[in-house]
Every structure is written in C-alpha cells, then in structure tokens.
C-alpha positions as CSV (number, residue, x, y, z in Angstrom):
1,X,19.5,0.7,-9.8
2,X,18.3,1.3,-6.0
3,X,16.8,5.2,-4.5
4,X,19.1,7.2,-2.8
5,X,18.0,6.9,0.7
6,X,19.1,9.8,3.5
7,X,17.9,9.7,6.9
8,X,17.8,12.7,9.0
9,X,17.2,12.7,12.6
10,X,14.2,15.0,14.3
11,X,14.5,15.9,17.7
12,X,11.5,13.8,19.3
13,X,12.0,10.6,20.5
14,X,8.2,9.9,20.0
15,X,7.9,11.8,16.8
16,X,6.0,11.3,13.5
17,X,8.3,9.3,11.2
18,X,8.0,10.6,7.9
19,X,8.8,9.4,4.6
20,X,9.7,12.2,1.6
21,X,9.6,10.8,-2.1
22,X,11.1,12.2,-5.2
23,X,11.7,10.6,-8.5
24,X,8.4,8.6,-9.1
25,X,9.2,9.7,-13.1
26,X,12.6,10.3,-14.3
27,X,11.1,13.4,-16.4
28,X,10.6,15.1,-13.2
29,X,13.7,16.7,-12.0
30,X,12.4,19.7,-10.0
31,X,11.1,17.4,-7.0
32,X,14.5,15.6,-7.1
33,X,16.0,18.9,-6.9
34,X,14.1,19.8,-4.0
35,X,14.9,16.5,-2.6
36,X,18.2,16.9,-2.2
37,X,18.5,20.3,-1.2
38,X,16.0,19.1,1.7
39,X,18.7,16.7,2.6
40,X,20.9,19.8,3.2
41,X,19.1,20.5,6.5
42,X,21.0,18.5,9.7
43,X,18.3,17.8,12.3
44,X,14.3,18.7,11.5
45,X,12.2,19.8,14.6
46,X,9.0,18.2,15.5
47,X,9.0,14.7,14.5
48,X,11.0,11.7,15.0
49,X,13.1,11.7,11.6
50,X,13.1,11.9,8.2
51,X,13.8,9.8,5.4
52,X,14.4,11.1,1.9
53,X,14.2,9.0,-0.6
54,X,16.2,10.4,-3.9
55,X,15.0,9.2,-7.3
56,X,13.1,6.3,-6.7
57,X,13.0,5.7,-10.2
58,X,16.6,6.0,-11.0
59,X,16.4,3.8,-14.4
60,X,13.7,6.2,-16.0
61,X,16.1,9.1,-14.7
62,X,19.0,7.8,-16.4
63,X,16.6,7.0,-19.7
64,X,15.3,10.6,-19.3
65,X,12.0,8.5,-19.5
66,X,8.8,9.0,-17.4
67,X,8.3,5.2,-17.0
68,X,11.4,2.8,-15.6
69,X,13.4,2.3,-18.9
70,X,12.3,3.9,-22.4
71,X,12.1,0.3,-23.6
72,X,8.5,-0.4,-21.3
73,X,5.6,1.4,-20.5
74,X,6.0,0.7,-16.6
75,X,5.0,3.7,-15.1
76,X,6.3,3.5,-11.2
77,X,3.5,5.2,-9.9
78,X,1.1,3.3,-11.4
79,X,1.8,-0.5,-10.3
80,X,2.3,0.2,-6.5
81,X,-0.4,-2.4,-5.6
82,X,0.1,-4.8,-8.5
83,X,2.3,-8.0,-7.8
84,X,5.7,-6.1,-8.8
85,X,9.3,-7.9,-7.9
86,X,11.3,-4.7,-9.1
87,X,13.7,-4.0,-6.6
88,X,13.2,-0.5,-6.6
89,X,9.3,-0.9,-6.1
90,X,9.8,-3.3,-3.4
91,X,12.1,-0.9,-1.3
92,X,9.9,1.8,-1.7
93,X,6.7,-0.3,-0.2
94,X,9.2,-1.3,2.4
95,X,10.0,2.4,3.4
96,X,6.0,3.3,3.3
97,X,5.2,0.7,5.5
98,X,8.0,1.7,8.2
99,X,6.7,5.6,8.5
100,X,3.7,7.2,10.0
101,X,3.1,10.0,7.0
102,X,4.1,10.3,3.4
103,X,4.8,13.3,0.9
104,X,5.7,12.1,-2.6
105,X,6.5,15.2,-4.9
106,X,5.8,15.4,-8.7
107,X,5.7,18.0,-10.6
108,X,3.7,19.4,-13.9
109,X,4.4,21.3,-17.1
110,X,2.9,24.5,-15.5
111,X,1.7,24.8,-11.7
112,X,1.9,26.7,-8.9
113,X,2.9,25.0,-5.7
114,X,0.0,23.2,-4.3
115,X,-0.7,20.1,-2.4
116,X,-2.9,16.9,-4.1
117,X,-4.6,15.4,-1.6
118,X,-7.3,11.9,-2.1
119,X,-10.3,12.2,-1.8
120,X,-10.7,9.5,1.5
121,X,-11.1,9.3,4.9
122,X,-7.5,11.2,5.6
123,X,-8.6,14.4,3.4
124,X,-9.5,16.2,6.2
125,X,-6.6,15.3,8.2
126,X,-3.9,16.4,5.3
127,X,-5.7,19.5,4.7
128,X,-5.4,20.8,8.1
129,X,-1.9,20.1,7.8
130,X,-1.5,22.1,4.7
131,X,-3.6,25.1,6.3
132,X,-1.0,25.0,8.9
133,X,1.6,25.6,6.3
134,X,-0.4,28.2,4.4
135,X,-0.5,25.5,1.5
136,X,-3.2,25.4,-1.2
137,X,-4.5,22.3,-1.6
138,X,-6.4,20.3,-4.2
139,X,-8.9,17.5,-4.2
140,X,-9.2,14.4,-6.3
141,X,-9.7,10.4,-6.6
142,X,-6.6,9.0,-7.1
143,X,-6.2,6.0,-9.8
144,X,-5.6,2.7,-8.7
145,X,-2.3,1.5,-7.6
146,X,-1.0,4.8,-7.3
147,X,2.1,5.5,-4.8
148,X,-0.5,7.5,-2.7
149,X,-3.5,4.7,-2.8
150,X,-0.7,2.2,-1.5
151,X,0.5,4.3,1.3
152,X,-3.3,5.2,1.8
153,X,-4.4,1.5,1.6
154,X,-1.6,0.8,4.4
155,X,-3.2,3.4,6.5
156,X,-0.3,5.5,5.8
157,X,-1.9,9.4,5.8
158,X,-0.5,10.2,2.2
159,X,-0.5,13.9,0.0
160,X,1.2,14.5,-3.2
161,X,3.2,18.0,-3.2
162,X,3.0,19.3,-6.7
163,X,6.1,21.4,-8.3
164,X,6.5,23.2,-11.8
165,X,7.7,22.0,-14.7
166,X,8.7,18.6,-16.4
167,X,12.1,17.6,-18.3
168,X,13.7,20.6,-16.5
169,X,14.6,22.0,-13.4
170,X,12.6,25.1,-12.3
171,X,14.9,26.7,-9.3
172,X,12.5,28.8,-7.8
173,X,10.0,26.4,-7.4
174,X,12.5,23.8,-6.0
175,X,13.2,27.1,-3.5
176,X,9.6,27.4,-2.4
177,X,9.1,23.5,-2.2
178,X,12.1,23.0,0.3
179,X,10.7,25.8,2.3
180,X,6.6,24.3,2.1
181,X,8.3,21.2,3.0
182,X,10.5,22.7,6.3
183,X,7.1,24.0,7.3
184,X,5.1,20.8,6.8
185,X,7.6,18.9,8.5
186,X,7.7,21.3,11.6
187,X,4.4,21.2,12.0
188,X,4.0,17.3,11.5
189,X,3.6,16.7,15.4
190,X,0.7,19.0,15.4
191,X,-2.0,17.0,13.1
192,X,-4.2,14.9,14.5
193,X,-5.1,12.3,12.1
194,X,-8.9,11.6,12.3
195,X,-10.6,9.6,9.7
196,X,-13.6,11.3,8.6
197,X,-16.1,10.9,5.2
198,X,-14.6,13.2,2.9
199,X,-16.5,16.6,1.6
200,X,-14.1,18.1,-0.9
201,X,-15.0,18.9,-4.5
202,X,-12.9,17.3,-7.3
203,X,-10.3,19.1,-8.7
204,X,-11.7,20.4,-12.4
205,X,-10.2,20.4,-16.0
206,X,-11.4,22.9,-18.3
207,X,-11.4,21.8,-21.6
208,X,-11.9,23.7,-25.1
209,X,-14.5,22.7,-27.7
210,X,-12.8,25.1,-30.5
211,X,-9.3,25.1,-31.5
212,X,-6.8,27.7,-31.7
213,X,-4.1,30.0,-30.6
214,X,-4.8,30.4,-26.9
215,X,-4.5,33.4,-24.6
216,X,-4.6,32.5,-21.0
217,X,-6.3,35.7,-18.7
218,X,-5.0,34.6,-15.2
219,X,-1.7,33.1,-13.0
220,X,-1.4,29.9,-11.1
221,X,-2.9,30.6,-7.7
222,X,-5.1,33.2,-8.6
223,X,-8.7,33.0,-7.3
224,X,-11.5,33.1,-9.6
225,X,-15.2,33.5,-9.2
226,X,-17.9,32.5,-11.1
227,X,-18.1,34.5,-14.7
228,X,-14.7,35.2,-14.9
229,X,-12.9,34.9,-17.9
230,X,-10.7,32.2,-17.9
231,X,-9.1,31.8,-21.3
232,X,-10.1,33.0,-25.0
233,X,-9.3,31.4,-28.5
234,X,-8.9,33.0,-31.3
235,X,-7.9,31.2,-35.3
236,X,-5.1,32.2,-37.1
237,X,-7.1,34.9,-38.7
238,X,-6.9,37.1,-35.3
239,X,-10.9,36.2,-35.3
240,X,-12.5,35.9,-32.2
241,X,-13.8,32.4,-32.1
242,X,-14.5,30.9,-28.2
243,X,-14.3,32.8,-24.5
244,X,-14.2,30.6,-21.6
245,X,-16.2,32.3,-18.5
246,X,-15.5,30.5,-15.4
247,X,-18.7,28.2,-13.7
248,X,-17.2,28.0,-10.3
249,X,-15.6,29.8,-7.7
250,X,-11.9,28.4,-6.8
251,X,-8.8,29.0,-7.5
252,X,-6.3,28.4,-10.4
253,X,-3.7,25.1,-10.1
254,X,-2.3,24.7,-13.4
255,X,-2.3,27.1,-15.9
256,X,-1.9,26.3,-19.6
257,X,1.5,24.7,-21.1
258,X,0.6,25.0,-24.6
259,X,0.4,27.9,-27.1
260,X,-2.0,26.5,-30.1
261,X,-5.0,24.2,-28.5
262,X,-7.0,21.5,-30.4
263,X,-10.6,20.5,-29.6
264,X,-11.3,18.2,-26.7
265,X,-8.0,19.2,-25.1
266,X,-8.0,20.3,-21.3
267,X,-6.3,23.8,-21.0
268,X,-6.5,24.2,-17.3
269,X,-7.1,22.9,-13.8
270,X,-9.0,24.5,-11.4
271,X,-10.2,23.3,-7.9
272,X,-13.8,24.3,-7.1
273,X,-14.0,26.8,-3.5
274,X,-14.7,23.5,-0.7
C-alpha cells in the first residue's frame, strides 16, 4: 500500500520546496495526526510548496506494527540507504530527492516537542531555523540508513520533529506540532543553508544503576543545571536507595515513561547546554 501524498501550493514561485513526512512507524499515530491536520491549511507562505506525505508506512499502520508488517523486522527508517525494491521505500526516496528541505516527524512514549537534528555539516543551518521558530532542538549522530542520513547524504538539509506519545494519539501535542510546523514552514525562505563543522553536544541518556519504583523531579522542557536532582529510586520498602543529581547544564527532552525501573535501563534524555 502506497503514502498518501498532498501537495499544497506556497506563494513563491522561487521558493524552498519542502517535503513533510509522517508515518515512518505505524505505532506512531500522533505525527500522522499532525500530518493531516497540516494538510487542512490551503496555500503556505514563504516557500514554493509543500508536499505531505501521509503514512509512509501504511502496512505497519494497518498491522499496528512499528516495522512494515508484524510478520518482519523491516523497520522503514532503518533501510533508507540499503538496496530496498519496496514500493513504498522507493517513492519516498523519489519525493526526497525532488525537494530542497525535509521534516520527518516521529514521536516518543514521553516528550516534549523538540526538534532532532544530525550532528553534520547542516546542524547549524537547521538550528537557526528552529531558533527562528522558538523550537528546542536536540543534537545527535544519526544511525546508518536512517530516513534523515538519506536525505542528508542527497544533500537534502534534513531535521526530525519529535511529538509525544506512541500507539496513541496525543491531541495537544498534534495541536502544537501543526502550529511549530506553520512556523517552520513560513520562515523556510529565511535560512541560509551553509555547511559548517558541527559543534553541538550529543543528546544524553541518563541511565539507573539501581532498580526501583521511580519518581521523576522535573517536566519535559524544563532546564536543569548542574547538581540538580533529576530523578530518585526508592525499593518497594519506601527505602531510599539511589538519587540522580544532574552532571550537566541543559534542558529536559524526554521525561520517564515507566513507573518501576530495572538496572542498566535509561530513564531520561537530556541535551547538554551547546
């Protein structure tokens, strides 16, 4: 089963083209949601159109899997530069390779809104663009084959807009996404895109050493500094057993999902102050 695929026309003639994707795994239904509330809006302002591409992934959508089908491990957004013949992989490289700049949204069990961008020579570039939208951004090195590395490896300035939640739609973050992506898209025209050597720390995870029942001291966005307390773990005696104090200055991307923690698990992401 093919991607929806809506086009929307911008009002520049010599505009950005701009390629929106949604759908990469069919257990993430709040970017889809977003998707196609974005293709609600008629004309977009500042760049040459849009294309919106609906659940790319539309056999993992109807299998209420993560990968293609729930019969194979294919995960779409893993085998972008592997020698793939799926049809659905093969329009998606075609619409990447016709478009100036790329947003492909996921989303994760407990975030705030937040932009992922590569560590590369484009960094820069997409985080000016996000500090245009008032967007927080976070750093890392992408793994191979990636949607992102493709579009990336094509030249193709790339970011990853991350939502909340997986296997269910959360409506208020679908709201804010829409409106983060109305302002990214306005503002497209305005980016120059310069490749310089990227300077960004890597985006963190906190892991735990003891296991326990877990109570989280902070919100998604919220900044932290160095010695603050991050999280605390107690065992089902109510004792006291292991206090996380913070290393780094940053900020809070994605708060804990889970309740009872084992040993070795990560709780947390944080991205380091860059």
């Amino acid at each position: 089963m093919e991607p929806l695929i809506k086009k929307i026309p911008g009002n520049k003639r010599k505009g950005i083209k701009l390629l929106i994707i949604s759908g990469a795994h069919g257990n993430e239904l709040t970017p889809i949601h977003a998707a196609m509330k974005l293709t609600e809006i008629r004309m977009f302002m500042g760049v040459k159109h849009v294309t919106v591409m609906l659940g790319v992934n539309m056999s993992g959508l109807k299998s209420h899997t993560r990968e293609m089908t729930s019969s194979n491990t294919m995960d779409l957004n893993r085998v972008l530069s592997n020698e793939q013949t799926v049809d659905s992989i093969e329009l998606l490289k075609e619409q990447i390779e016709s478009h100036d700049m790329i947003i492909d949204i996921h989303s994760s069990p407990s975030c705030t809104e937040f932009a992922l961008i590569d560590i590369d020579e484009y960094a820069h570039s997409m985080k000016k663009w996000c500090d245009l939208a008032n967007l927080k951004c976070a750093f890392r090195y992408s793994n191979s084959n990636t949607i992102k590395r493709y579009c990336l490896e094509k030249g193709k300035p790339a970011l990853t807009l991350e939502v909340n939640k997986l296997d269910m739609i959360d409506y208020k973050s679908s709201k804010r996404c829409v409106d983060i992506l109305a302002k990214l898209i306005s503002l497209a025209n305005l980016v120059s895109i310069n490749e310089e050597p990227p300077t960004f720390p890597e985006i963190q995870e906190i892991k735990t050493y003891k296991e326990g029942l877990l109570s989280f001291h902070l919100n998604n966005g919220d900044e932290i500094k160095i010695g603050t307390t991050l999280f605390s773990i107690t065992d089902l005696n109510g004792t006291l057993v292991h206090t996380e104090i913070s290393q780094v200055e940053g900020y809070v991307v994605c708060e804990p999902s889970q309740q009872y923690v084992n040993r070795g698990e990560y709780v947390m992401l944080v991205q380091p102050k860059y």
